[in-house]
C-alpha positions as CSV (number, residue, x, y, z in Angstrom):
1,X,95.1,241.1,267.5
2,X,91.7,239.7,265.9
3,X,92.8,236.8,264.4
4,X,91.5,233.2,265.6
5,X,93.7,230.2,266.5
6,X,92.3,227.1,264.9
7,X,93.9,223.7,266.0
8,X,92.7,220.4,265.6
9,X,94.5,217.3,267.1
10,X,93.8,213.6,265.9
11,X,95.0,210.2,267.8
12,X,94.8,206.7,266.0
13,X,95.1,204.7,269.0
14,X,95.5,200.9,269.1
15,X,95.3,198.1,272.0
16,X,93.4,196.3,274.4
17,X,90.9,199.2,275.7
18,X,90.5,196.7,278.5
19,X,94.0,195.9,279.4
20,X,96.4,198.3,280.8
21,X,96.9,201.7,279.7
22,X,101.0,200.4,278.6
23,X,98.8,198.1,276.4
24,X,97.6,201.0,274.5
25,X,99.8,202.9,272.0
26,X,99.3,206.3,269.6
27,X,100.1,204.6,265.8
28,X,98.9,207.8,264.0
29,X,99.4,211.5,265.4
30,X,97.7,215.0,263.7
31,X,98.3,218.1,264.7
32,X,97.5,221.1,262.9
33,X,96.9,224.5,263.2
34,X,96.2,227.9,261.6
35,X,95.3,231.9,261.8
36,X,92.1,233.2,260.6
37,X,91.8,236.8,260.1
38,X,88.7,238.5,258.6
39,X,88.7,239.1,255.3
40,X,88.7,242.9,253.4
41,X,86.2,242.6,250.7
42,X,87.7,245.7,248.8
43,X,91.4,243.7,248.3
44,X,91.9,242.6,245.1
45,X,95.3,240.9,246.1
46,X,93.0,239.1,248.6
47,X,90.6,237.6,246.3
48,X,93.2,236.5,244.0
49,X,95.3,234.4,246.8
50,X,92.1,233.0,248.5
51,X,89.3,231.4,247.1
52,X,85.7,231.4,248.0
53,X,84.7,227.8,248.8
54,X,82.7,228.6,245.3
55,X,85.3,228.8,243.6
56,X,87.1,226.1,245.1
57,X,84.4,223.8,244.1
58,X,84.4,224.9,239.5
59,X,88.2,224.2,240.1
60,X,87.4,221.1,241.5
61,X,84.4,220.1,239.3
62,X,86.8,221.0,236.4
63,X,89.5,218.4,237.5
64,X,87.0,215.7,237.5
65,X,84.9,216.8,234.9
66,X,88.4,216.6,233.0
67,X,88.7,213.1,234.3
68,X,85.4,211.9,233.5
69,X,85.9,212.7,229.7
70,X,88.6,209.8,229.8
71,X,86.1,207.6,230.5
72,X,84.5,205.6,227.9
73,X,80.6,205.9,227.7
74,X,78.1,204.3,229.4
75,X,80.5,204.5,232.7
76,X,81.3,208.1,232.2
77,X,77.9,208.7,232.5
78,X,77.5,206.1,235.5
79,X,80.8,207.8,237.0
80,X,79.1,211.7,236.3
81,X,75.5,211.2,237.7
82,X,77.7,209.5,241.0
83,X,79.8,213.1,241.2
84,X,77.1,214.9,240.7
85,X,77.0,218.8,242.7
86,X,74.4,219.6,245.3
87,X,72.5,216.0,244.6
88,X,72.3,214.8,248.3
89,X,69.5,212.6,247.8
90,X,71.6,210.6,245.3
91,X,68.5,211.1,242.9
92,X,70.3,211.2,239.7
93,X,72.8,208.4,240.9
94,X,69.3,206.4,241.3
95,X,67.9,207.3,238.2
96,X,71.3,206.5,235.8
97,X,71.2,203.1,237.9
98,X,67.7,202.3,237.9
99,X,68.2,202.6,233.8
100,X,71.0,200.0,233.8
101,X,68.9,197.4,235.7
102,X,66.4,197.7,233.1
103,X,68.9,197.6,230.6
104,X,72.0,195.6,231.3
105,X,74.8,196.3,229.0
106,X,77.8,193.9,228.7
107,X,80.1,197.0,227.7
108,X,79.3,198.9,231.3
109,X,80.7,196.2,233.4
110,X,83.7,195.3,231.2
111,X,84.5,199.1,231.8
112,X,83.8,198.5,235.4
113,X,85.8,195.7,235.3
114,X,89.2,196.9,233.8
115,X,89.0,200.3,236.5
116,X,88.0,198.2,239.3
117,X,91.8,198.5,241.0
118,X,91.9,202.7,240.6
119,X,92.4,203.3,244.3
120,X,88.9,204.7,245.4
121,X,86.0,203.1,246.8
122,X,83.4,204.4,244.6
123,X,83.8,202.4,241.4
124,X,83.1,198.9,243.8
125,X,80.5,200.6,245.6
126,X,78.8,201.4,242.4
127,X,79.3,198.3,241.0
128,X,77.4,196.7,244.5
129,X,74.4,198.7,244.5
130,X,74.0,197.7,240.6
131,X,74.2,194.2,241.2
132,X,72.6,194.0,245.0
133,X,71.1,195.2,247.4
134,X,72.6,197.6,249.9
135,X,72.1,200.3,252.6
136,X,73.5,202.9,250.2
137,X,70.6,203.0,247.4
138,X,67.0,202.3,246.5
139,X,66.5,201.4,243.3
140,X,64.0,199.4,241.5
141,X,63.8,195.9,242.3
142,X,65.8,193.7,239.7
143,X,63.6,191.5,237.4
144,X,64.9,187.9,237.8
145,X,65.6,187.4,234.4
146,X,67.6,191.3,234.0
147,X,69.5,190.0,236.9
148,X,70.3,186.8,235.9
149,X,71.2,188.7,232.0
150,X,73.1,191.2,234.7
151,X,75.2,188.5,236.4
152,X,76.4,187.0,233.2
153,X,77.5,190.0,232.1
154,X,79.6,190.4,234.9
155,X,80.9,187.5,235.0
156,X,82.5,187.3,231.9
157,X,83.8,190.8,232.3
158,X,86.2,188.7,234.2
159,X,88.2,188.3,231.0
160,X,88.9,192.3,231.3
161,X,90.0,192.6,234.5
162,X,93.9,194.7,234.5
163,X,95.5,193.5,237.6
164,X,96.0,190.9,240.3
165,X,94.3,193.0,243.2
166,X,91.5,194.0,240.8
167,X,91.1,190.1,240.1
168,X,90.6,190.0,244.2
169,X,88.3,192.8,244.3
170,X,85.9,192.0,241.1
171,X,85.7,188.3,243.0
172,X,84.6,189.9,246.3
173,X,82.0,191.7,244.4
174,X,80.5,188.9,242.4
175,X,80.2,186.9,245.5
176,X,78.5,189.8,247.3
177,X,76.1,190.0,244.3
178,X,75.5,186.3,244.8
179,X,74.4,186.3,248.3
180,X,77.7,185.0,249.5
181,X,79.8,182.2,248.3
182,X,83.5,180.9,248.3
183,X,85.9,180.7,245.5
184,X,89.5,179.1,245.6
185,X,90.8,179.0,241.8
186,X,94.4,179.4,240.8
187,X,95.5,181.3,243.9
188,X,92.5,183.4,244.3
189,X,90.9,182.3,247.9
190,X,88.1,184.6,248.7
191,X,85.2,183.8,251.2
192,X,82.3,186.3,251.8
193,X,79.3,186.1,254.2
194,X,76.4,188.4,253.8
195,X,73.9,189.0,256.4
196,X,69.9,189.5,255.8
197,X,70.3,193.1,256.6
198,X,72.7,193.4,254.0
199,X,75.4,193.2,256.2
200,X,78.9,191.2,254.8
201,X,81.9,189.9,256.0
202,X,85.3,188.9,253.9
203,X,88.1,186.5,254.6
204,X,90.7,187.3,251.8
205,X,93.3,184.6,252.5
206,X,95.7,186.3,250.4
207,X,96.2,186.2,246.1
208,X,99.0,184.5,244.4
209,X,98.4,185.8,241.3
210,X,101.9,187.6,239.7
211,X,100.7,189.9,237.3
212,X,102.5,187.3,234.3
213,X,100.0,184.6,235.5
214,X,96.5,187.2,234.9
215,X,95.3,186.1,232.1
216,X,95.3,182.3,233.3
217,X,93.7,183.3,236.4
218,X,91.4,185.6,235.3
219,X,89.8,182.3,233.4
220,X,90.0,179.8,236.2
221,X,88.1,182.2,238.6
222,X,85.7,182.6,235.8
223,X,85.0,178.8,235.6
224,X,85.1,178.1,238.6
225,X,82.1,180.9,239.5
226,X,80.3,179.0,236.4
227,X,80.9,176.0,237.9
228,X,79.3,177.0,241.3
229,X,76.6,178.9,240.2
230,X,75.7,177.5,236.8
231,X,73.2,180.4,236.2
232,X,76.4,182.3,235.1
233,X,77.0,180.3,232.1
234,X,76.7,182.0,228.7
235,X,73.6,181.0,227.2
């Protein structure tokens, strides 16, 4: 009748591949479907109920262009150049980043600090290729002293970190930044390996920390990174 079927089917499946196939079980089960009929150009009622996948993408842009102006500045402008439209390369990412290594700012990472726990991957991820090096961007080598200014910075943007898991997570990432490392401080246990390509590993042996008990902990996982890597110390 010239429409097209469209189905797609997705399996999570968990087990011993090796084992027998009892051992293996479905844990997550998609299935979805849909009609696609062509389109007549001259509808108006059409072009009001479906979008074009350009005009999908301004309503989109609009919602997080909307959500970037809540941001206070320098990481709306970190958060922006990351969101950026038809940037593939990640050149403008590169360029606002290559910028902050030459100019560390304390503001930017006590920004990054207090959002660190907003549910997405990106603000971490952004925070890692600042500090490190990863397979993700290629910036400018650090100078040792902007690093070392860098690294301070961070660490005492412990002292604006919002929340228990963000506590966790700003840990992992100041241990990545460090090469690896260890910390165990007022319920905080956190060990990270990272490999010469870059590569890392994390044992989180779980956080204590009741969201009452923050502030406390936020400053004993500070000293006790100062008090492993001395370097961190304000000067």
């Amino acid at each position: 009748d010239g429409k097209l079927r469209w189905l797609a089917v997705f399996a999570h499946v968990s087990g011993n591949p090796k084992g027998k196939a009892d051992d293996m079980k479905i844990e997550i089960l998609h299935v979805n479907e849909g009609l696609l009929q062509k389109a007549d150009p001259n509808s108006e009622a059409e072009k009001l109920k479906y979008k074009t996948a350009e005009e999908l993408e301004a309503v989109a842009e609009a919602a997080r262009a909307s959500e970037r102006g809540k941001l206070p500045r320098p990481l709306r402008d970190l958060v922006a150049a990351d969101e950026k439209q038809d940037d593939s390369d990640l050149a403008a990412l590169t360029d606002v980043m290559d910028a902050i290594r030459l100019n560390p700012q304390p503001e930017l990472f006590n920004q990054l600090a207090e959002r660190i726990d907003e549910g997405t991957c990106s603000l971490p991820m952004l925070l890692e290729g600042i500090l490190g090096e990863t397979l993700y961007f290629k910036l400018k080598p650090w100078t040792p002293e902007k690093k070392q200014t860098a690294l301070r910075q961070a660490t005492a943007a412990f002292d604006h970190v919002a929340t228990s898991a963000g506590l966790e997570k700003w840990t992992e990432q100041m241990l990545i930044a460090l090469g690896g490392g260890h910390i165990n401080a007022a319920g905080v246990d956190i060990e990270v390996e990272v490999g010469k390509d870059h590569s890392r590993s994390m044992t989180d042996r779980g956080s204590l920390v009741g969201e009452e008990d923050l502030p406390a902990a936020r400053t004993a996982v500070r000293a006790a990174f100062e008090a492993k890597f001395p370097t961190l110390r304000p000067q």
